[in-house]
Backbone as ProteinMPNN parsed JSONL, in Angstrom:
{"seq_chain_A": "XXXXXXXXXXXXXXXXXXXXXXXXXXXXXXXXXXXXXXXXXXXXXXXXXXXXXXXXXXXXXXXXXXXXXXXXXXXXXXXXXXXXXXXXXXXXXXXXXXXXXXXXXXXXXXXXXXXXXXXXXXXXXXXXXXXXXXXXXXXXXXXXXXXXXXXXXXXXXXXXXXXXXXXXXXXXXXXXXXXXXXXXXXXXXXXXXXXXXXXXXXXXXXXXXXXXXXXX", "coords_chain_A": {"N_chain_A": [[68.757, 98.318, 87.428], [71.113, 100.335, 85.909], [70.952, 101.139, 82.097], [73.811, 101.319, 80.788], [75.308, 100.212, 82.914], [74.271, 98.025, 82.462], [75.303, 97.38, 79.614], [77.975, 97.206, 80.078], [78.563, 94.901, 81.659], [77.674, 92.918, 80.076], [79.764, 93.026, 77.941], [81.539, 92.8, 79.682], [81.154, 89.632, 80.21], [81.354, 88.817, 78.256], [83.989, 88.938, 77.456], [85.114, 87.351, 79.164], [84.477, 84.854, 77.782], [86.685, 84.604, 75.9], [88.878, 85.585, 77.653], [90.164, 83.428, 79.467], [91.901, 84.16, 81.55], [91.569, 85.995, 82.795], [92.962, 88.08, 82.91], [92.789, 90.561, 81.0], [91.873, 94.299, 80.739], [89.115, 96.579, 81.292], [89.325, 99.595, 79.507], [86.928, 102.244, 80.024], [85.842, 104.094, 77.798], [85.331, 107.663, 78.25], [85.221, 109.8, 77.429], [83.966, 112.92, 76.251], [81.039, 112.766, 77.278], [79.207, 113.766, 79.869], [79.84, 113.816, 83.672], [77.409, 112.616, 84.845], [76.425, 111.167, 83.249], [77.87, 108.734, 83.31], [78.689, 108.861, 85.943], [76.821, 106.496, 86.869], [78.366, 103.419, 86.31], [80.239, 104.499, 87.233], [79.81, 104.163, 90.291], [78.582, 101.624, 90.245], [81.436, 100.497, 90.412], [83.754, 100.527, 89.162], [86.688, 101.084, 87.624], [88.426, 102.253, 85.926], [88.921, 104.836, 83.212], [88.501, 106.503, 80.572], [90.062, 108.952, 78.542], [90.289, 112.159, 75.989], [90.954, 114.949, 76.005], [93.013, 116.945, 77.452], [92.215, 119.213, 79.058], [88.991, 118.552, 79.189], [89.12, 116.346, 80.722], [90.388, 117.417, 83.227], [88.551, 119.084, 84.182], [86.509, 117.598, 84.331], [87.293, 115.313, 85.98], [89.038, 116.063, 88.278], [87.986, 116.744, 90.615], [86.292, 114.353, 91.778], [88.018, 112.696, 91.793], [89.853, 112.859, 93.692], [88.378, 112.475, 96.128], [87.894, 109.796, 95.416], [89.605, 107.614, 95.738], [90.371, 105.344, 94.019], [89.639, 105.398, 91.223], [91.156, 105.741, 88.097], [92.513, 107.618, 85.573], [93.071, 107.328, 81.938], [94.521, 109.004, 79.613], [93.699, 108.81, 76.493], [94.431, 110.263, 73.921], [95.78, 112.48, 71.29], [98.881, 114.018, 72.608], [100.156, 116.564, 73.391], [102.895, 118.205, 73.482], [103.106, 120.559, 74.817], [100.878, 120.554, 77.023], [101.849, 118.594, 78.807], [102.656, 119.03, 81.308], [99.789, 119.23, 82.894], [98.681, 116.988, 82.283], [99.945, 115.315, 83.853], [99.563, 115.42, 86.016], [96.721, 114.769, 86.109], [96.475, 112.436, 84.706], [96.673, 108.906, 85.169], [97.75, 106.993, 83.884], [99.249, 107.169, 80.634], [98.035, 106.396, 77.052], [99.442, 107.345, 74.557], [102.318, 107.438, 73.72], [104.259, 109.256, 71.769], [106.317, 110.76, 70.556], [109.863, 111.877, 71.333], [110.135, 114.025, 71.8], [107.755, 114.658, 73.105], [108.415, 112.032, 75.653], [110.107, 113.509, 76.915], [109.327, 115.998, 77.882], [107.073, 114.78, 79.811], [108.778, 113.276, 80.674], [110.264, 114.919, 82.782], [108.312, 116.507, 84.023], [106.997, 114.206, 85.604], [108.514, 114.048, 87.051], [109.605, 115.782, 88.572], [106.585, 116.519, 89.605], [107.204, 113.894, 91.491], [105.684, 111.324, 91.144], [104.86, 108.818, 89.625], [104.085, 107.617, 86.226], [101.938, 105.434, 84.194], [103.057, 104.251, 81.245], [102.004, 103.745, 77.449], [103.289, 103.081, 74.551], [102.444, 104.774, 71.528], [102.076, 103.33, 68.458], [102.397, 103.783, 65.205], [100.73, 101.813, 63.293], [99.889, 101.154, 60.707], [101.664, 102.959, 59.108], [100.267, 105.696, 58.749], [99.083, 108.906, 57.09], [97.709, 110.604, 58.75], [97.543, 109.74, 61.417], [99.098, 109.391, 64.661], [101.845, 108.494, 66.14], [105.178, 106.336, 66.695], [107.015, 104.903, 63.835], [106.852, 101.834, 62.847], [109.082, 100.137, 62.677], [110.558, 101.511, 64.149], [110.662, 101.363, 67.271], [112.016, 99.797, 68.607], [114.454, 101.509, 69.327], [113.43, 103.776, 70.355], [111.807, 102.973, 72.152], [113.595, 101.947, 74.184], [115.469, 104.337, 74.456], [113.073, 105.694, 76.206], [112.719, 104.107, 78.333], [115.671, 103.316, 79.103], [116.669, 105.902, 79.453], [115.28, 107.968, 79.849], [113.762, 107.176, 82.514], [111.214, 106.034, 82.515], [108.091, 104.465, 83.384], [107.469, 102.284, 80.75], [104.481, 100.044, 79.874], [103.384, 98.934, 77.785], [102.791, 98.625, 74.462], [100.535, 100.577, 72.31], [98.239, 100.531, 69.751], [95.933, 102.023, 67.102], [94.495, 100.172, 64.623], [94.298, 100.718, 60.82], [91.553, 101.045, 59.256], [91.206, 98.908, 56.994], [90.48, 96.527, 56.784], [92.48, 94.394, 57.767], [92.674, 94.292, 59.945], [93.265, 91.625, 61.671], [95.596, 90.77, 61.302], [97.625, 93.499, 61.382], [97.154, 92.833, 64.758], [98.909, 91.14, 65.518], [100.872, 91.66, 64.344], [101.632, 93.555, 66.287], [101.435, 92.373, 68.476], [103.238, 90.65, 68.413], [106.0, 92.283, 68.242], [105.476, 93.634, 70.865], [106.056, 91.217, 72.693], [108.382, 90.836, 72.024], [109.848, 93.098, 73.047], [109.524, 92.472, 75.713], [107.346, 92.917, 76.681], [104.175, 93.057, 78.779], [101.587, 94.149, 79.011], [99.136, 95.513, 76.727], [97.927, 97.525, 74.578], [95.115, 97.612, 73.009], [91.809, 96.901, 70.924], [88.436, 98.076, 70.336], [85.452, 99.231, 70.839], [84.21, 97.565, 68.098], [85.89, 95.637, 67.903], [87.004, 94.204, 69.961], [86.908, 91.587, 71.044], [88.227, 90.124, 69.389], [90.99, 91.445, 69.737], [91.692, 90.557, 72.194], [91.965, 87.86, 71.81], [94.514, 88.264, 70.642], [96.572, 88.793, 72.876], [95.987, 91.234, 73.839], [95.774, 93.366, 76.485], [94.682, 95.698, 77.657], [91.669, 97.116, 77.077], [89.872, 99.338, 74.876], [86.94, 100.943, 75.434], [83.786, 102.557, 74.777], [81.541, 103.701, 73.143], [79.893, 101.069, 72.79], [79.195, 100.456, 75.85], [78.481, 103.249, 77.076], [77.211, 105.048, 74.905], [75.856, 106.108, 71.521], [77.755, 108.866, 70.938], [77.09, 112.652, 70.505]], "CA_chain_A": [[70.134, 98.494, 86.943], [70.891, 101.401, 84.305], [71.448, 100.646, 80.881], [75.243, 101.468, 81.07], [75.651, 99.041, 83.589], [73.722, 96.358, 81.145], [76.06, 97.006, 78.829], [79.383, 97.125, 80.703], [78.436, 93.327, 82.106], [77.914, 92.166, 78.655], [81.051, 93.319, 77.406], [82.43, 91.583, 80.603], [80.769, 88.548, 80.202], [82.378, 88.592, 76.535], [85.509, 88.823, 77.489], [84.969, 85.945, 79.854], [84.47, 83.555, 76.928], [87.822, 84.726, 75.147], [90.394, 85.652, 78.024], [90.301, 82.155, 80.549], [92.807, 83.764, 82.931], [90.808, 87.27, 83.722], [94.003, 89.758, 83.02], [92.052, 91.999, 80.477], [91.166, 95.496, 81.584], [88.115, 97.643, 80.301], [89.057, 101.416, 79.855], [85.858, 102.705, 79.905], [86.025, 105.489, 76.87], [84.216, 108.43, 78.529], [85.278, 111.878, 76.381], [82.368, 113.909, 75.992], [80.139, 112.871, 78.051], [79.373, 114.156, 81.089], [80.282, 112.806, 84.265], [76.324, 112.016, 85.384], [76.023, 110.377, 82.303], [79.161, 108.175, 83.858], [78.306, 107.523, 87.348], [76.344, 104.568, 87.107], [79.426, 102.809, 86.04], [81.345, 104.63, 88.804], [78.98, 103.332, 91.337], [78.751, 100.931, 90.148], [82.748, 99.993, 91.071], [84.196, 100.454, 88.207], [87.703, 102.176, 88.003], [88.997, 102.778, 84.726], [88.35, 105.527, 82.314], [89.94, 106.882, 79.123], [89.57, 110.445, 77.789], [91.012, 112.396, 75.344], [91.54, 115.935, 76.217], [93.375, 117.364, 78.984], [91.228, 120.021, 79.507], [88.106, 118.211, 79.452], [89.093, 115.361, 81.838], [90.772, 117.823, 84.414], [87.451, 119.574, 84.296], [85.716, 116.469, 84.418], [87.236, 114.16, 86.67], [89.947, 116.282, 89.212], [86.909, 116.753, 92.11], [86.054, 113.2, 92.089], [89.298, 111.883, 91.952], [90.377, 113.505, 95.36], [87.208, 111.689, 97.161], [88.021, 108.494, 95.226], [91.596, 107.293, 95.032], [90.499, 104.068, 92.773], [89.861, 105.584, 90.031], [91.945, 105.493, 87.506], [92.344, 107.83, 84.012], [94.027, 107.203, 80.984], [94.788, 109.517, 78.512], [94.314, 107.95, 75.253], [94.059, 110.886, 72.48], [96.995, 112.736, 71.067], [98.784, 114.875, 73.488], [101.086, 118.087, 72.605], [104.134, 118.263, 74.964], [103.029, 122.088, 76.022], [100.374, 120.115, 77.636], [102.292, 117.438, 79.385], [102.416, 119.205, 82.843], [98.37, 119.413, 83.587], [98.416, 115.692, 81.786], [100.704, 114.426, 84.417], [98.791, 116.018, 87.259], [95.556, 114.567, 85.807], [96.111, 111.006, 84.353], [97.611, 107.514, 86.148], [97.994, 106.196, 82.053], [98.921, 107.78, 78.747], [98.354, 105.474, 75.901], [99.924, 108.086, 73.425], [103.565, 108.547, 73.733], [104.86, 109.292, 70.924], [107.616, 111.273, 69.968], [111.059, 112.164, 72.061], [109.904, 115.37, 72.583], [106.968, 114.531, 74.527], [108.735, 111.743, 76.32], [111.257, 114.71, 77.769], [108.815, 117.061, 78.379], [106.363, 113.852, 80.656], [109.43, 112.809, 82.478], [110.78, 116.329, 83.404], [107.023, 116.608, 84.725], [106.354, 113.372, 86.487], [109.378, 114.029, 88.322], [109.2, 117.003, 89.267], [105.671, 115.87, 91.234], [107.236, 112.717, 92.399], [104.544, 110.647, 90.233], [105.167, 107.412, 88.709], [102.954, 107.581, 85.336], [102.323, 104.371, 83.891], [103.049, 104.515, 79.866], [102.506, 102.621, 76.241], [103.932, 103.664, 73.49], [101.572, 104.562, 70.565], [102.7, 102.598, 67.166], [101.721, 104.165, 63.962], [101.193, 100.282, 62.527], [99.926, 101.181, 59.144], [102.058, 104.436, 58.502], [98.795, 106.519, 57.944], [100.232, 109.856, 57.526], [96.868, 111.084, 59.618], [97.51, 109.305, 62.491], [100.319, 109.509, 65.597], [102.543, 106.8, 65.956], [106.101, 105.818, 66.239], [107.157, 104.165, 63.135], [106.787, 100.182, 63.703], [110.936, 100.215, 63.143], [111.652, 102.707, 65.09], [109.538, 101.062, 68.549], [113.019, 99.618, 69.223], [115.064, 102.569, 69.641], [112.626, 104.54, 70.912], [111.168, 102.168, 73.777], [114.919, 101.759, 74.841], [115.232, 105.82, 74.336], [112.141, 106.442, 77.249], [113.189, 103.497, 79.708], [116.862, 103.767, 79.8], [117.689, 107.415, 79.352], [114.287, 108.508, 80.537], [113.203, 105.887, 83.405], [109.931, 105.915, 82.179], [107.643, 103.065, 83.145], [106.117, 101.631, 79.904], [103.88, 99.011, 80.114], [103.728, 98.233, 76.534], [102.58, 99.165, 72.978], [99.378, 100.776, 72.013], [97.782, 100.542, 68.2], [94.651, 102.317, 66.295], [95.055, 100.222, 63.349], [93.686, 101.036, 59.8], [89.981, 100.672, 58.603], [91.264, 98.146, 55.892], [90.135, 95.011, 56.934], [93.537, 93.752, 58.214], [92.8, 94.354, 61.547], [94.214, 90.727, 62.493], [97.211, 91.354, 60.72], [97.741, 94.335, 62.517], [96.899, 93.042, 66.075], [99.171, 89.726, 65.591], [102.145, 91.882, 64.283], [102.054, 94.688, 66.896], [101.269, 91.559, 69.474], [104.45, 90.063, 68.317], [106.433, 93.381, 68.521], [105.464, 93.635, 71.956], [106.636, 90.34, 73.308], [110.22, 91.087, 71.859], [110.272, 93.969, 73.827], [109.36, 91.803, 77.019], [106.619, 93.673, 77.54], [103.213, 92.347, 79.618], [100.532, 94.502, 78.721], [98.984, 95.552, 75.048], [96.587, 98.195, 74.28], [94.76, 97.065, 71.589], [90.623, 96.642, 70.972], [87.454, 98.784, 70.892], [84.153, 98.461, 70.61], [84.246, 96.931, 66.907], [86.975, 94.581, 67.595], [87.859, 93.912, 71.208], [87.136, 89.686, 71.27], [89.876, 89.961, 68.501], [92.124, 91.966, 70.045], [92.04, 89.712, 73.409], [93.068, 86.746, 70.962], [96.108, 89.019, 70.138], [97.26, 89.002, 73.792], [95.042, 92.735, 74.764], [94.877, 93.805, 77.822], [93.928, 96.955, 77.806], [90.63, 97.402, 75.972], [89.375, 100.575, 74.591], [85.92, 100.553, 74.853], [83.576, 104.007, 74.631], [79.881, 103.63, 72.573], [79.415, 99.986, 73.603], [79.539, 101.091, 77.099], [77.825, 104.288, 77.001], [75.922, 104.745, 73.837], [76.158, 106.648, 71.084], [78.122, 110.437, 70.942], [76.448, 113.56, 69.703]], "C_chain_A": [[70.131, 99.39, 85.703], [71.889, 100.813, 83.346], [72.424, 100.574, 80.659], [76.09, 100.199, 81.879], [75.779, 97.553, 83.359], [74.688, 96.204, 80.299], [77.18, 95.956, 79.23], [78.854, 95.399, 81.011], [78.28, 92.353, 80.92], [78.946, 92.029, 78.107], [81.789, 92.196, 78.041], [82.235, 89.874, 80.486], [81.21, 88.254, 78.61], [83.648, 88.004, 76.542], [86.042, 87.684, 78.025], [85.108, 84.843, 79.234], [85.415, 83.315, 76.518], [88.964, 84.141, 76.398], [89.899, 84.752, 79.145], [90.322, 82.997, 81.828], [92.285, 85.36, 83.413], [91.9, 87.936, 84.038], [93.445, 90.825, 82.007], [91.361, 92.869, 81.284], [90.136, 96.098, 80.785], [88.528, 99.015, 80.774], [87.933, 101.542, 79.307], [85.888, 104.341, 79.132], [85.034, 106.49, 77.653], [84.092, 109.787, 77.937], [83.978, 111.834, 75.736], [81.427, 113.404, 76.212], [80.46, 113.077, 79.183], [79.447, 113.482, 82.494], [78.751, 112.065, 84.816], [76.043, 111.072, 84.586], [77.191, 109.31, 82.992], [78.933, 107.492, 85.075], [77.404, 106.724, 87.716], [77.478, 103.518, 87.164], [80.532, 102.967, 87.1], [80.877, 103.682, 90.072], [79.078, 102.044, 91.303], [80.574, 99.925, 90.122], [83.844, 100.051, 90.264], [85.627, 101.236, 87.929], [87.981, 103.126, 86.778], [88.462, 103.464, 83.735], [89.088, 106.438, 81.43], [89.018, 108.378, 78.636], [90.278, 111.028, 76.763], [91.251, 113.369, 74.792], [91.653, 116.062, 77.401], [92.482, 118.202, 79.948], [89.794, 119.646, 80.459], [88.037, 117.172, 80.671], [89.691, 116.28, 82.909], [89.198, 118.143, 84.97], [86.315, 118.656, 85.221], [85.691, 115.858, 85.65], [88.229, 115.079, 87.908], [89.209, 116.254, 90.684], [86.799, 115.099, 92.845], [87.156, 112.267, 92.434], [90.065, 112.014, 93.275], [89.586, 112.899, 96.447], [87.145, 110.492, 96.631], [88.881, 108.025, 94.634], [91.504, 105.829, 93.983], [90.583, 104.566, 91.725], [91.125, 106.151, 89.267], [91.736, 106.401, 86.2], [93.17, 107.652, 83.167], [93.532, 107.89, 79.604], [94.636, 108.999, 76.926], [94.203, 108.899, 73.827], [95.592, 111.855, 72.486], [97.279, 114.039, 71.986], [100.122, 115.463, 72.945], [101.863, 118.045, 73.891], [103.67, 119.591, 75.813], [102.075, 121.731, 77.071], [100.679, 118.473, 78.941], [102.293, 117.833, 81.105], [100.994, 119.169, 83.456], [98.589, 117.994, 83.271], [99.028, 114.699, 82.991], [100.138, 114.687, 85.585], [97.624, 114.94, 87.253], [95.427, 113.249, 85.447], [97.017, 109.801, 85.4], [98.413, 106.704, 84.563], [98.215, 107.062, 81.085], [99.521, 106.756, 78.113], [99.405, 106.183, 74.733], [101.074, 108.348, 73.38], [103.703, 108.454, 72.367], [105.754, 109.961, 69.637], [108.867, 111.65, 71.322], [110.731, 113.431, 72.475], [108.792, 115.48, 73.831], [107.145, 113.496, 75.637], [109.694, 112.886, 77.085], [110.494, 115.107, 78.229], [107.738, 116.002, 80.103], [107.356, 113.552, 82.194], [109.523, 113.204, 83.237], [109.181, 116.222, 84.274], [106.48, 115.79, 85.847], [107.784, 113.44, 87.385], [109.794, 115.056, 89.003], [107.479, 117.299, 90.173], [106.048, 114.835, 91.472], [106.212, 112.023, 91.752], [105.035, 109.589, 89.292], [103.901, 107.451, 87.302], [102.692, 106.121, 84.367], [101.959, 104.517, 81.908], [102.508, 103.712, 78.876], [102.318, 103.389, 75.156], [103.504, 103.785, 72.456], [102.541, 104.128, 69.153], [101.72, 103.164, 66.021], [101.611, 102.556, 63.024], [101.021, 100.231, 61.446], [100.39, 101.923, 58.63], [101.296, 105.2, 58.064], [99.495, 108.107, 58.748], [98.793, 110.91, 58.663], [97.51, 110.881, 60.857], [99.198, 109.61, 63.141], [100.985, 108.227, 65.393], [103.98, 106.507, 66.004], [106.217, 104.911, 65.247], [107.499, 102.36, 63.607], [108.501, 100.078, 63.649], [111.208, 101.067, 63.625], [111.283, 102.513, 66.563], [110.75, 100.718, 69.261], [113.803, 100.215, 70.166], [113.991, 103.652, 70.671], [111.995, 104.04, 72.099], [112.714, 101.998, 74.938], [115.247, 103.379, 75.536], [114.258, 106.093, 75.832], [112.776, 105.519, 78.629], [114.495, 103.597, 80.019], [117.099, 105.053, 80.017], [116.857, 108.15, 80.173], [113.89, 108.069, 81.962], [112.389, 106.182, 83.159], [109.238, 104.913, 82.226], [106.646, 102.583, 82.007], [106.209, 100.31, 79.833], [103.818, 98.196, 79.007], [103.444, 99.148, 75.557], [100.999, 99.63, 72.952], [99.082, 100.78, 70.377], [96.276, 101.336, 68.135], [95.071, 101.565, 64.815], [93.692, 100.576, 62.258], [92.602, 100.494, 59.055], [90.56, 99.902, 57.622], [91.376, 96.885, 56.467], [91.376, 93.478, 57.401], [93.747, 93.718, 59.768], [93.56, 93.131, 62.409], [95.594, 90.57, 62.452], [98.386, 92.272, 61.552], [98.225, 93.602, 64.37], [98.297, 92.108, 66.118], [100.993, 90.677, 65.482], [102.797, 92.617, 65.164], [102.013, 93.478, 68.436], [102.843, 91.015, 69.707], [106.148, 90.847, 68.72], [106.631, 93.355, 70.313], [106.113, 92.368, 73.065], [108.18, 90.314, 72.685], [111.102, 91.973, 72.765], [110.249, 93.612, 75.425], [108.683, 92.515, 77.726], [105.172, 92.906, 78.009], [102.389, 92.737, 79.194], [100.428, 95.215, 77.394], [97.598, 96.67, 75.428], [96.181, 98.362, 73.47], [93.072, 97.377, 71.757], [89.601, 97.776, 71.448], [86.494, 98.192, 70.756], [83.916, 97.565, 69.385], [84.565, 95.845, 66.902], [87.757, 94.154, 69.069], [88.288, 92.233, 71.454], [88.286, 89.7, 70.184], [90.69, 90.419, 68.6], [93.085, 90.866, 71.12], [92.676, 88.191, 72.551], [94.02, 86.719, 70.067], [96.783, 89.143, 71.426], [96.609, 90.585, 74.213], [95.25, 92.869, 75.899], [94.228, 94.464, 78.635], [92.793, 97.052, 77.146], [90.053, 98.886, 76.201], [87.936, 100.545, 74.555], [84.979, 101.593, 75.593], [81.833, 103.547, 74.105], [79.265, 102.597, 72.983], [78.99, 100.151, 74.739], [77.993, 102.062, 76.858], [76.874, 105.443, 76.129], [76.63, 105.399, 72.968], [76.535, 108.417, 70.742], [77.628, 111.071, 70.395], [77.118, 114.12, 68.773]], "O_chain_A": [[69.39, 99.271, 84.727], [72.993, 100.289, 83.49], [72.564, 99.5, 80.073], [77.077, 99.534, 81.566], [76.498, 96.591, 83.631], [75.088, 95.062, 80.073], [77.373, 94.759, 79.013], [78.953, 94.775, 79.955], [78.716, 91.203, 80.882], [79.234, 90.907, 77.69], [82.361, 91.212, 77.573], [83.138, 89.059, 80.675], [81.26, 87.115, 78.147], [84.19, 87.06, 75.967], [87.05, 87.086, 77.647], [85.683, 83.877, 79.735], [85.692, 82.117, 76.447], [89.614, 83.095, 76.422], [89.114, 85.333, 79.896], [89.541, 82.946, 82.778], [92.727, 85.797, 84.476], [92.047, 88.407, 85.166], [93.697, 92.003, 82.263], [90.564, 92.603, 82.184], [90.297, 96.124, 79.565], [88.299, 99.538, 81.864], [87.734, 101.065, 78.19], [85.938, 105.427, 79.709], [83.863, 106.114, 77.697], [83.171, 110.604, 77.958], [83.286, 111.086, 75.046], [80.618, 113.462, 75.286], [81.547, 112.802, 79.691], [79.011, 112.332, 82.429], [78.883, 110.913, 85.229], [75.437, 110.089, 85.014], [76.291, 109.419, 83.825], [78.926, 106.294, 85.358], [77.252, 106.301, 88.862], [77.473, 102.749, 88.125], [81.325, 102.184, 87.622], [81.474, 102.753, 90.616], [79.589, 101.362, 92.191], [80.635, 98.742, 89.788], [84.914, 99.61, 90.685], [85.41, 102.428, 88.148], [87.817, 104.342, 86.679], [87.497, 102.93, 83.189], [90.16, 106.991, 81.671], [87.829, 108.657, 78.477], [91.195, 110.263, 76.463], [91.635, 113.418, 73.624], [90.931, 115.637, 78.303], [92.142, 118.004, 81.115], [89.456, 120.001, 81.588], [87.096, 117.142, 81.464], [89.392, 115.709, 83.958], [88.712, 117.593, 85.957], [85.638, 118.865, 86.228], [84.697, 115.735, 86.366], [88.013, 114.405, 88.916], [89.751, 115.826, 91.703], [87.097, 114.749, 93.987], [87.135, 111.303, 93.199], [90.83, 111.157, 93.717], [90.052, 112.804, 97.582], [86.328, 109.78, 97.215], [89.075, 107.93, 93.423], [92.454, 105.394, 93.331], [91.587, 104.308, 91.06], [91.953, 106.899, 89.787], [90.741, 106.047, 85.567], [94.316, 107.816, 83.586], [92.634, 107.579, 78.821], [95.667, 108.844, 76.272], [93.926, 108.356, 72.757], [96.347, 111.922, 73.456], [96.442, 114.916, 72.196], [100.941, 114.897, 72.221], [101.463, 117.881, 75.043], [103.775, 119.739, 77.031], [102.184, 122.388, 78.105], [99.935, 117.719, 79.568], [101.976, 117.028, 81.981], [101.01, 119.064, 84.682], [98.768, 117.478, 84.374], [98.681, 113.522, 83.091], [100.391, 113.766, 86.361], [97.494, 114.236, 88.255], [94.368, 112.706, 85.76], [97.884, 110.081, 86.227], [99.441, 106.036, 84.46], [97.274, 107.748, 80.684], [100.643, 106.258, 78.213], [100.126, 105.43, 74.078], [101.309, 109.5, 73.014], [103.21, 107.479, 71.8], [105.833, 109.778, 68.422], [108.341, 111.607, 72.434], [111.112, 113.847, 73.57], [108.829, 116.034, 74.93], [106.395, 113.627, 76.604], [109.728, 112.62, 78.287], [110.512, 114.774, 79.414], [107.749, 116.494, 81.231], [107.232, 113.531, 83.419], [109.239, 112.755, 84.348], [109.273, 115.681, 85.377], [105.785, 116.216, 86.769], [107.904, 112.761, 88.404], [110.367, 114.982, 90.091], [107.295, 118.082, 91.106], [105.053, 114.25, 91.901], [105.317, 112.719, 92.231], [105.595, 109.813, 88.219], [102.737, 107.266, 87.657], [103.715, 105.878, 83.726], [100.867, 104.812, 81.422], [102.415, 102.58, 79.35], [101.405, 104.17, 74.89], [103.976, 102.879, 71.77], [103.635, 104.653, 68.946], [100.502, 102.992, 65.99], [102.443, 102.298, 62.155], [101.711, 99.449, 60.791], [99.951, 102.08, 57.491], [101.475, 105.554, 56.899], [99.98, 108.432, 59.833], [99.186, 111.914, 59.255], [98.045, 111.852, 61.392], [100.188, 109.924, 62.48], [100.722, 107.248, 64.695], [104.225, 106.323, 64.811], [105.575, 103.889, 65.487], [108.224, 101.913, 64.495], [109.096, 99.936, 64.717], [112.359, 101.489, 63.515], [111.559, 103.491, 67.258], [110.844, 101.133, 70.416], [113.974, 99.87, 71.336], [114.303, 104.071, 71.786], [111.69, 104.811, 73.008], [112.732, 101.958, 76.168], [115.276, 103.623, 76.742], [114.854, 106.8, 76.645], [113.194, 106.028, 79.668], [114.733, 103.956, 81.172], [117.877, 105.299, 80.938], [117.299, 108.873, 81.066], [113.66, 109.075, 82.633], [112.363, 107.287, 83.701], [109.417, 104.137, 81.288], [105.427, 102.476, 82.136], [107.18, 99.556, 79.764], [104.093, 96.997, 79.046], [103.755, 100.334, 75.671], [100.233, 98.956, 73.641], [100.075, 101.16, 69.757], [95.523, 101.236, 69.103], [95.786, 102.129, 63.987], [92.512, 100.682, 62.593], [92.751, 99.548, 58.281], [90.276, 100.681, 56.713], [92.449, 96.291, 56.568], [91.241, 92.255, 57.382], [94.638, 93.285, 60.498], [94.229, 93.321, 63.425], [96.451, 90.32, 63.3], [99.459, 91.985, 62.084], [99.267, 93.82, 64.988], [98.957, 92.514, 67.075], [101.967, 90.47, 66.207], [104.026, 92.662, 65.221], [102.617, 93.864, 69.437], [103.473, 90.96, 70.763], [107.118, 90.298, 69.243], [107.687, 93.114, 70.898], [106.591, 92.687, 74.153], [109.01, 89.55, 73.177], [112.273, 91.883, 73.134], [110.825, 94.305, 76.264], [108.904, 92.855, 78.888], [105.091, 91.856, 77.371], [101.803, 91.814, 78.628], [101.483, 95.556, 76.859], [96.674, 96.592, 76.238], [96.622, 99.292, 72.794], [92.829, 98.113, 72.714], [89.7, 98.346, 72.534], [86.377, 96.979, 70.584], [83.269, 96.576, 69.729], [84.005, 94.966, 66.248], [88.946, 93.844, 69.147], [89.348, 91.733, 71.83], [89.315, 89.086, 70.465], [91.562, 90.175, 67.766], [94.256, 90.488, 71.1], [93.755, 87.658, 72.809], [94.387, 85.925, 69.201], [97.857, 89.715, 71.24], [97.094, 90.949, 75.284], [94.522, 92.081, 76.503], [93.575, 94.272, 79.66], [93.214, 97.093, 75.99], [89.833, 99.459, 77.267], [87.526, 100.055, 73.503], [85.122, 101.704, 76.81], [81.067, 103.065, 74.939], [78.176, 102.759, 73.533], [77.801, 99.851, 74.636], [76.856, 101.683, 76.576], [76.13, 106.336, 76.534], [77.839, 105.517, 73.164], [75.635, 109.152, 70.335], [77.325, 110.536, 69.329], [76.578, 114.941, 68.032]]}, "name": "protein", "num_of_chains": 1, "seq": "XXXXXXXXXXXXXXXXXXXXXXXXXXXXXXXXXXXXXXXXXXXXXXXXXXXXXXXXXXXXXXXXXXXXXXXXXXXXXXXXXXXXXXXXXXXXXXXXXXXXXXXXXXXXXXXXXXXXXXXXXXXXXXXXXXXXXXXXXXXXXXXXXXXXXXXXXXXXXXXXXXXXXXXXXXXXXXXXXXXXXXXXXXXXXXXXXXXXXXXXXXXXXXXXXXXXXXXX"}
């Protein structure tokens, strides 16, 4: 069994201890590495995989994806509306919406191929003026904004929150957020911090170096 594989079952067998009822997902982070470095994990049965350029995952994954309708990609790095038409071609997930302009430009796109894309709505939760994010008051308007006006299916909320040691803080408030909105699924947790995401309600997990080692 290759080392990748060792991991990934550890992880799983982690998650096992936390989430009882076996609804957490593993996106399998794979940006920048290559896909050989990868298919063990494919082969191994595995669907889900997160990238985080357009470019690189069309490149990457469009061959394989045509000879294997499971898999699954999700977008999870910040995406520029001029890029929303290859993105909608290329992913089943984007974690990143987040602004009105690139919800317009996604919808116009996924409906114009007939393509259901399945969404969650990135939350800037600590206002870090680095980072993407709808403002945590503004998740309201703006989640209402993509599903009514847009029909846009989002699934829920996504977070990166802020290296300051509040991470539960974070997960608990953007957890809470999300069940107002009556939403089901959470994309929360990476490698650092995933068993504490899943006892924020997670269900998406982000999870990239654990997995597949460390990036060059």
């Amino acid at each position: 069994m290759s080392i990748i594989v060792e991991r990934f079952n550890k992880i799983k067998s982690n998650i096992k201890k936390v989430d009882k009822n076996g609804f957490t997902k593993i996106v399998a982070v794979s940006k920048t590495f290559p896909l050989e470095h990868i298919m063990p994990l494919i082969n191994f049965g595995h669907h889900h995989y997160g990238e985080n350029k357009v470019q690189e995952a069309d490149a990457k994954w469009s061959q394989i994806k045509m000879s294997n309708k499971d898999l699954k990609l999700h977008m999870i790095g910040k995406l520029q509306s001029n890029k929303a038409k290859k993105a909608v071609e290329i992913f089943d997930y984007i974690h990143s919406l987040d602004s009105q302009k690139l919800a317009d430009a996604l919808s116009k796109f996924q409906n114009a191929a007939n393509k259901s894309i399945n969404y969650f709505i990135q939350v800037n939760i600590g206002n870090e003026s680095q980072k993407s994010g709808i403002p945590y008051n503004e998740v309201d308007s703006f989640y209402n904004y993509c599903v009514k006006e847009k029909k846009m299916n989002v699934l829920g909320l996504m977070i990166i929150p802020p290296n300051d040691n509040k991470t539960k803080e974070y997960f608990q408030s953007i957890a809470e957020l999300n069940s107002s909105l009556g939403l089901k699924e959470l994309s929360m947790g990476m490698s650092s911090d995933y068993e504490v995401a899943i006892n924020f309600k997670a269900t998406y997990l982000r999870i990239g170096s654990s997995i597949f080692g460390d990036r060059n």
